[in-house]
C-alpha positions as CSV (number, residue, x, y, z in Angstrom):
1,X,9.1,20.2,11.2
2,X,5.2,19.0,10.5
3,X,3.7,22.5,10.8
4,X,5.7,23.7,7.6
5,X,6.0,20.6,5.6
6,X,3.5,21.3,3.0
7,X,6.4,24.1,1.4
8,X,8.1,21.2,0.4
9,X,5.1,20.1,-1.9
10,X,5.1,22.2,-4.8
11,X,1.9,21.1,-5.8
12,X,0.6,23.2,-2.9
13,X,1.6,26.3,-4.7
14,X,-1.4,25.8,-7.4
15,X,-5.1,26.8,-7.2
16,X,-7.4,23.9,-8.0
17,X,-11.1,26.1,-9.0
18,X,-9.6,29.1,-8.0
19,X,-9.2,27.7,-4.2
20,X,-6.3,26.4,-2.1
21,X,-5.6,22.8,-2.8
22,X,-6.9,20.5,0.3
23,X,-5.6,17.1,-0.9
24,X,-7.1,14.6,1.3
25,X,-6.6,11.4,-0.8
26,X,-3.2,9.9,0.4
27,X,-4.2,6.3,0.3
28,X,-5.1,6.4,-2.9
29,X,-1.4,8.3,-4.0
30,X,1.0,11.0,-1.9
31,X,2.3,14.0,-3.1
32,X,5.8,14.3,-3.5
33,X,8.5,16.9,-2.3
34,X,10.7,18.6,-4.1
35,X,13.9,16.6,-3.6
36,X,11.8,13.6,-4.9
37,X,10.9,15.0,-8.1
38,X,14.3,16.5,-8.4
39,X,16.0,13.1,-7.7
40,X,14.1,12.1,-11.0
41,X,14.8,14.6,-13.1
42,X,18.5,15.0,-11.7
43,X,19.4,11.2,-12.8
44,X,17.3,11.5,-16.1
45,X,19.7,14.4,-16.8
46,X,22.9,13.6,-15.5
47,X,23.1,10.0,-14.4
48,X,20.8,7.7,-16.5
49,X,22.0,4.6,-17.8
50,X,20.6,1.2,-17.8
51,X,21.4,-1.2,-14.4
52,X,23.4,-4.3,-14.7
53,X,23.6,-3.9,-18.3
54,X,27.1,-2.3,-18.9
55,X,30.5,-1.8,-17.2
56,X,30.9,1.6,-18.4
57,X,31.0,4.8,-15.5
58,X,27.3,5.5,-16.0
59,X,25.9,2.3,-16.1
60,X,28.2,1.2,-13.1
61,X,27.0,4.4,-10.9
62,X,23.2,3.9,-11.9
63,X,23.9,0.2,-10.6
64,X,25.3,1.3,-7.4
65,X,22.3,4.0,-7.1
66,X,19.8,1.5,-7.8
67,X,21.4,-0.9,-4.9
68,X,21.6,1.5,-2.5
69,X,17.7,2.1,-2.4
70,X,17.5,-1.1,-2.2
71,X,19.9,-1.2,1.1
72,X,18.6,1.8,2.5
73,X,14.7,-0.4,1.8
74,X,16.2,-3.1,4.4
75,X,16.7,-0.6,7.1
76,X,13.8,1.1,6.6
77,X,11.0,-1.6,7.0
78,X,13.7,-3.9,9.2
79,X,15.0,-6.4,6.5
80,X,17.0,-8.9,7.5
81,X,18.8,-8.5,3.9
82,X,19.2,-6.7,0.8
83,X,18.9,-10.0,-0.7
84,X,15.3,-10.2,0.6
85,X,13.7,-7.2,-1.8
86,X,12.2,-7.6,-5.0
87,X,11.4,-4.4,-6.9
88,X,8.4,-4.3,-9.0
89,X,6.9,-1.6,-10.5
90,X,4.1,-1.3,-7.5
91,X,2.2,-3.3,-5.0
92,X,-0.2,-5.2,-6.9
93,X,2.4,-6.8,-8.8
94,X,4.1,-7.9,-5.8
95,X,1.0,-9.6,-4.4
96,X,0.3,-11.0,-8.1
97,X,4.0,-12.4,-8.1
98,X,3.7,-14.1,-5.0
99,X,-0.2,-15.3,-5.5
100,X,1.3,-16.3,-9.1
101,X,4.5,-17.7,-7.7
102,X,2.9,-19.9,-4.3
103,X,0.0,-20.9,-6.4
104,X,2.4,-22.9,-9.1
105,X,4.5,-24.5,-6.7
106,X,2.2,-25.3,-3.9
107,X,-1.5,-24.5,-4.3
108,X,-3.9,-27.5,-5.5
109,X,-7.4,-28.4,-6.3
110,X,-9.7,-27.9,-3.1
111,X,-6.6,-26.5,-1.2
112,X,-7.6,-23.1,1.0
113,X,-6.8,-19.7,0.8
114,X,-7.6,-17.1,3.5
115,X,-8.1,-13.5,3.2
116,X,-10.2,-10.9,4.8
117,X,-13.4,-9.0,4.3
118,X,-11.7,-5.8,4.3
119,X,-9.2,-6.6,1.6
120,X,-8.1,-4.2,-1.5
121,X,-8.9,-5.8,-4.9
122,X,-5.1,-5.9,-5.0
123,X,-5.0,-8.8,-2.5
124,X,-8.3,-11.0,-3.6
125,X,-8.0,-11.0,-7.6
126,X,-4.9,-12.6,-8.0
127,X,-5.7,-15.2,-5.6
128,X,-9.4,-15.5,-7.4
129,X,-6.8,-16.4,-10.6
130,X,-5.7,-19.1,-8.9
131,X,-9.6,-20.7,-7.3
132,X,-10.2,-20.4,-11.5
133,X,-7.5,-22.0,-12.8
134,X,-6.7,-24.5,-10.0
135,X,-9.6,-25.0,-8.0
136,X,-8.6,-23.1,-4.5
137,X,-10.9,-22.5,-2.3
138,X,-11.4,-19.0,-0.9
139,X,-12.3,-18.1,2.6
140,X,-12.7,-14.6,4.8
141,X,-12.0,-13.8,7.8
142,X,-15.2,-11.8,8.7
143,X,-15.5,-8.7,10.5
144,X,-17.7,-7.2,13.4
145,X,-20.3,-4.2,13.1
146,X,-17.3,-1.9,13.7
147,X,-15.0,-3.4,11.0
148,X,-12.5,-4.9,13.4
149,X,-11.1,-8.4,12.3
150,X,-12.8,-11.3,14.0
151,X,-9.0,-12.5,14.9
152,X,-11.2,-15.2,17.4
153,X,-12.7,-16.9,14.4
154,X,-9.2,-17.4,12.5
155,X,-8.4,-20.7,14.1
156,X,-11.5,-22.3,13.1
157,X,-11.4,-21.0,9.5
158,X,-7.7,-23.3,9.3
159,X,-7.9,-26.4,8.3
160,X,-5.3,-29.0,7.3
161,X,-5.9,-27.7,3.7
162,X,-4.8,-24.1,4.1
163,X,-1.7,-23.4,2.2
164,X,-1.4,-19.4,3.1
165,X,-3.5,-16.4,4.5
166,X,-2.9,-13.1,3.0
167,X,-3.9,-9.8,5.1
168,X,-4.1,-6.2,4.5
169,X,-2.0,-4.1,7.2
170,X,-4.2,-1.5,7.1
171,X,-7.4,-1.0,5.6
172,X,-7.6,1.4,3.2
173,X,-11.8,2.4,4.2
174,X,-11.9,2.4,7.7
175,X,-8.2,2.7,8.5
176,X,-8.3,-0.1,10.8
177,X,-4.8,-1.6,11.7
178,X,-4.5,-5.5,11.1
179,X,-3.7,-6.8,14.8
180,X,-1.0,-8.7,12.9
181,X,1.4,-10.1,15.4
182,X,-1.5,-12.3,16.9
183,X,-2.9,-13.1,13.6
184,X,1.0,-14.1,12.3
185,X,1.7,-16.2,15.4
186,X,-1.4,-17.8,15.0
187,X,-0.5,-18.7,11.3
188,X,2.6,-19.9,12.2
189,X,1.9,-22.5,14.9
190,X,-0.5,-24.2,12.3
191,X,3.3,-23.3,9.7
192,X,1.0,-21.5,7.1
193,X,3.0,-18.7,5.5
194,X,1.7,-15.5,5.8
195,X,1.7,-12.4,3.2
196,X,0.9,-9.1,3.9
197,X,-0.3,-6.2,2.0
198,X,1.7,-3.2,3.6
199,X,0.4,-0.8,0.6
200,X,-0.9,2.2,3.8
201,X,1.4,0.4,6.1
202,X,4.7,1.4,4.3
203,X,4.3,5.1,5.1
204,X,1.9,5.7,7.8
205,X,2.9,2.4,10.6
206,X,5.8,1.3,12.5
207,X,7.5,-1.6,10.5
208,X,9.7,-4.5,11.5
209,X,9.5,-7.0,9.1
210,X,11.7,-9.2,10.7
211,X,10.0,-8.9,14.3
212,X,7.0,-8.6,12.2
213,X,7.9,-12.6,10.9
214,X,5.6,-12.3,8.0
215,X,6.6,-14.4,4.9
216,X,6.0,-11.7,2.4
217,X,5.3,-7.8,2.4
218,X,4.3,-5.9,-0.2
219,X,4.4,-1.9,-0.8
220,X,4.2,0.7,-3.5
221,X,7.0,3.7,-3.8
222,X,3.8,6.2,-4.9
223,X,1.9,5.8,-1.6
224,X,5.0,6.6,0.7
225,X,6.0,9.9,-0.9
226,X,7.8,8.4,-3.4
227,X,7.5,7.9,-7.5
228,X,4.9,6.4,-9.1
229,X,6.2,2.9,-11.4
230,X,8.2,1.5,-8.4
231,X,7.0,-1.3,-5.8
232,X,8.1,-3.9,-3.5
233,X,8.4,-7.0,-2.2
234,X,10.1,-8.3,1.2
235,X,10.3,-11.9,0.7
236,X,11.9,-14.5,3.1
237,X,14.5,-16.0,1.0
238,X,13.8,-19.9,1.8
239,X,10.7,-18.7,-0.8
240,X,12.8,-17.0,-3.1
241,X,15.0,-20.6,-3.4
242,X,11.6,-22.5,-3.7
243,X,9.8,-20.2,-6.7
244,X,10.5,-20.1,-10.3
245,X,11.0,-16.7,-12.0
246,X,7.5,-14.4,-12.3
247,X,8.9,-13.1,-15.5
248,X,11.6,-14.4,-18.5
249,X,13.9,-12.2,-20.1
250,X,16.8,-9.6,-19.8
251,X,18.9,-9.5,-16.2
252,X,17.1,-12.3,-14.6
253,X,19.6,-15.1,-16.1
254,X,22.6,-17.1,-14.9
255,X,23.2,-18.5,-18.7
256,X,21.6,-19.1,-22.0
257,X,22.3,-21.7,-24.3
258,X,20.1,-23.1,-27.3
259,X,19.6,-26.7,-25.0
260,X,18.7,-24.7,-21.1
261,X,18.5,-21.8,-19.5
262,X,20.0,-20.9,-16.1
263,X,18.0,-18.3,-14.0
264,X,20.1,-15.9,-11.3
265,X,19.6,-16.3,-8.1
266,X,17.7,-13.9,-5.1
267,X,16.2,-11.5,-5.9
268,X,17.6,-10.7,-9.3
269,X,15.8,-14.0,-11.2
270,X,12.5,-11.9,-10.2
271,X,13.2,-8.5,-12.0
272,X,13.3,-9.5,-15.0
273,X,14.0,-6.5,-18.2
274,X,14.9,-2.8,-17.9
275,X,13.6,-2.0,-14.5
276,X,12.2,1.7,-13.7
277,X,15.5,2.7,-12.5
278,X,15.0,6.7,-11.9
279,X,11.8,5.8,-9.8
280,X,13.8,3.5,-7.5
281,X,16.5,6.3,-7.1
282,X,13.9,8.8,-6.4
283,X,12.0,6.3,-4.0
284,X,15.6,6.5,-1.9
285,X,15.1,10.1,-1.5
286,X,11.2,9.5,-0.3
287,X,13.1,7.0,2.1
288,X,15.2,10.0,3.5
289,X,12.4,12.2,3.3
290,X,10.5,10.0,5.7
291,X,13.2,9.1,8.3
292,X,13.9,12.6,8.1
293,X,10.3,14.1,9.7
294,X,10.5,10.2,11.7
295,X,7.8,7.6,11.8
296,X,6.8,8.4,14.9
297,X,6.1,11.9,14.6
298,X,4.6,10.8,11.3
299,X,2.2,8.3,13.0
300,X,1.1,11.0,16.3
301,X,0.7,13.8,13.5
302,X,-1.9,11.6,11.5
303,X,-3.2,10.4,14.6
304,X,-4.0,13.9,15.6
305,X,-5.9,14.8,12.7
306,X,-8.2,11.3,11.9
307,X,-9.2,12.1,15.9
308,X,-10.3,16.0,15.6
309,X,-11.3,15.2,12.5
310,X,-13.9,12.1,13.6
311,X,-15.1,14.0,16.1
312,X,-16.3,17.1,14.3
313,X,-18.3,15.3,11.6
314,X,-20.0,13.2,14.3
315,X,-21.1,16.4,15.5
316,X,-22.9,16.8,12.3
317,X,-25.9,14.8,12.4
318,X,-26.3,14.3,8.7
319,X,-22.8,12.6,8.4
320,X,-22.4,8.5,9.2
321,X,-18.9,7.7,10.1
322,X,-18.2,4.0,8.0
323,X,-17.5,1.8,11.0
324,X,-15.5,2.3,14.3
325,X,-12.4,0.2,14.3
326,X,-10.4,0.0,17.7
327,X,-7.1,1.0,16.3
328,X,-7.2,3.4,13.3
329,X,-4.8,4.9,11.3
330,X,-4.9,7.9,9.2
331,X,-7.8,6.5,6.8
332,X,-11.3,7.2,7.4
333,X,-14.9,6.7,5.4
334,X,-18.5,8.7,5.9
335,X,-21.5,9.2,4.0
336,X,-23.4,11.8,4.1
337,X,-27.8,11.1,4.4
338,X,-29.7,10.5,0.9
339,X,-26.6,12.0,-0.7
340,X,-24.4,10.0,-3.2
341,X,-20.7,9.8,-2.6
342,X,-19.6,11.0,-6.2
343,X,-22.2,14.0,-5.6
344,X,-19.9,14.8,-2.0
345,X,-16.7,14.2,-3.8
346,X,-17.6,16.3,-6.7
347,X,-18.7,19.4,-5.1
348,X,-15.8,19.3,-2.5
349,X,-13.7,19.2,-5.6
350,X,-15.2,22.7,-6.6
351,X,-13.8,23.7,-3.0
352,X,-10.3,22.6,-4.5
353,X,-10.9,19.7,-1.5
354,X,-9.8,15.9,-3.1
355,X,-11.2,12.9,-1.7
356,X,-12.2,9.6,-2.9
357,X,-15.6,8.7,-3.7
358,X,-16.9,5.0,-4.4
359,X,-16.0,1.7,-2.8
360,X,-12.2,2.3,-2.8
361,X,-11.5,-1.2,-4.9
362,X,-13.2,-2.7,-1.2
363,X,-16.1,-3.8,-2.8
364,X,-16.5,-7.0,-0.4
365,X,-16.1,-4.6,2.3
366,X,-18.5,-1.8,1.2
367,X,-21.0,-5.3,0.5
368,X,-20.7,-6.7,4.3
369,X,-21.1,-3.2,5.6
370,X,-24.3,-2.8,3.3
371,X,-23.3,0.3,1.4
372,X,-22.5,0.6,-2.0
373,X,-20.0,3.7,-1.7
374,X,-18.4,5.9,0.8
375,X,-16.1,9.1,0.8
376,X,-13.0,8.4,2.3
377,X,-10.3,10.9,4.1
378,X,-6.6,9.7,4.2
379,X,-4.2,11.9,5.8
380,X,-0.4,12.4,4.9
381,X,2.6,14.6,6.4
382,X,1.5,17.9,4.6
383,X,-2.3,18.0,6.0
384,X,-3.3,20.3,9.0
385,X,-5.9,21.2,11.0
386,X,-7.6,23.9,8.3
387,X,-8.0,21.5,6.0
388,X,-10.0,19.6,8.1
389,X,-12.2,22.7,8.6
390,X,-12.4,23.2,4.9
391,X,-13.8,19.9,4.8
392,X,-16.3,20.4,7.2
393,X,-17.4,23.9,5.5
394,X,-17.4,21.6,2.2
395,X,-19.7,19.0,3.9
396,X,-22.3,22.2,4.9
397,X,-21.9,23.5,1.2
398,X,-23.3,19.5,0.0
399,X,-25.9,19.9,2.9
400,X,-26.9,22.8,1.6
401,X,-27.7,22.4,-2.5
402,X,-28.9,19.2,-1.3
403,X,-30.8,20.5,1.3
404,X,-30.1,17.4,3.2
């Protein structure tokens, strides 16, 4: 099923400089298949209507549509309810809502917040919002030489001050993999709520939210083959009763009168105005698309290639891998000697070969690793083996009009 995927990508019909395009950038956005971008255009020209905003045939079908993604969500990363989903329009806004959210209700001068050096600007800013406004303190989990989390040093880090730790699942350098079930037990024997940021989890990792017992987990639609405009939340719904809405308006009320306002309840006080419907019934089809190649095969086939791939550029003596993490997933970082990562990215590009080149919004990381940039690979369904011989060809052309 793998070995002929990439014909379900139009984009792989197209020359980019005249050569074959080798996308190699999955962690910064997928592709898409064809029965996603036909599941947009499909309801934009047959189906569209508003959700929840009319009882008429269209509107009620776009409703159902628009629920059903949202059911076929709770299977999908183990859910223990529809009613535990929040749609947004991508990850960052789901860690902002819950950074913006926990810090109202529960965060206070001098109280302690706990993140990780390896952490996405996504899931540091918004909680660097609330150590400006209210005073939080801020402190990191730190990593070894070979960018594994310190999980040893967590407990010490915990104090009776700590409100919540929030983790990546996956770093989106090194590709290490969060060891999060020791991390999460850990949390909860101390009862600090836990939040994870699932953005290269969603796609590329086995997910259980429920065995997973994290508190919240956030993902975006555009990293998991899906549309662009669409994220989400998996919240625990004790927290859902506890916040107040993220956003006023349109859908998210009970009532409305000149003296109060009533806000809905779940998950529907939190998606406040016209919501990016057609992206959440195109993110269903990403969802079959997905559970139709299975995770597993999904997780061996990236496997694969981040371990044939490591090990012919460590062949090449000019090329530093960026750290060495235990367990990896399908994300990886190098530099090549004396040569500037937007130099490597931009003459790979002139091989029609797209990777990412600067500190990946990881600046923390790309600071405690004592680099300022890196090039990073990120694997996804429709890559093969040539590409990763295209990439090492492209690595000798760098090598070569630098002479390095």
């Amino acid at each position: 099923m793998i070995k002929n995927i990439k014909e379900e990508f139009p984009i792989f019909k197209n020359k980019i400089n005249g050569k074959d395009l080798v996308y190699l950038d999955s962690a910064n956005s997928s592709q898409k298949p064809q029965s996603v971008i036909d599941a947009v255009s499909f309801f934009y020209s047959n189906e569209f209507a508003n959700v929840g905003r009319g009882i008429y045939t269209l509107a009620v079908n776009a409703s159902d549509k628009y629920e059903k993604t949202r059911s076929n969500l709770k299977k999908f990363i183990g859910a223990s309810s529809d009613c535990e989903i929040i749609f947004t329009k991508n990850a960052t806004e789901s860690l902002n809502l819950v950074a913006s959210c926990f810090g109202e209700k529960f965060i206070e001068k001098n109280d302690e917040i706990i993140l990780t050096e390896t952490e996405h600007h996504a899931n540091y800013v918004p909680w660097d919002f609330l150590r400006k406004r209210k005073g939080a303190i801020i402190k990191f989990l730190p990593i070894d030489e070979d960018g594994n989390l310190k999980v040893d040093e967590l407990e010490k880090l915990i104090s009776n001050k700590t409100k919540i730790i929030s983790i990546t699942h996956m770093s989106n350098v090194t590709g290490a993999i969060t060891p999060l079930e020791k991390i999460i037990e850990i949390a909860k024997k101390n009862n600090i709520p836990v939040c994870v940021d699932g953005t290269q989890g969603a796609a590329h990792l086995d997910i259980d939210i429920k065995k997973m017992n994290c508190d919240f987990y956030a993902f975006s639609g555009h990293k998991m083959y899906g549309p662009t405009g669409v994220g989400l939340l998996a919240i625990k719904y004790k927290w859902l009763e506890a916040f107040d809405p993220f956003m006023g308006g349109g859908g998210m009320i009970d009532y409305v009168t000149k003296k109060n306002i009533a806000y809905a309840r779940g998950v529907w006080k939190m998606e406040a105005g016209t919501m990016p419907t057609a992206e959440v019934v195109a993110l269903n089809e990403s969802i079959n698309f997905i559970n139709k190649i299975g995770k597993k095969n999904i997780i061996e086939h990236e496997k694969k290639l981040t371990q044939i791939a490591l090990e012919k550029l460590r062949s090449n003596n000019s090329v530093r891998i960026i750290a060495k993490p235990k367990n990896q997933g399908g994300v990886f970082s190098f530099n090549i000697n004396n040569i500037h990562s937007h130099d490597v990215s931009t003459i790979l590009d002139q091989e029609g070969i797209a990777v990412r080149g600067g500190h990946h919004c990881c600046q923390v990381l790309h600071e405690v690793l004592k680099i300022n940039s890196s090039v990073r690979v990120s694997f996804g369904v429709y890559n093969n083996e040539s590409d990763i011989d295209a990439l090492c060809d492209g690595i000798k052309k760098c090598q070569k009009i630098f002479k390095k």
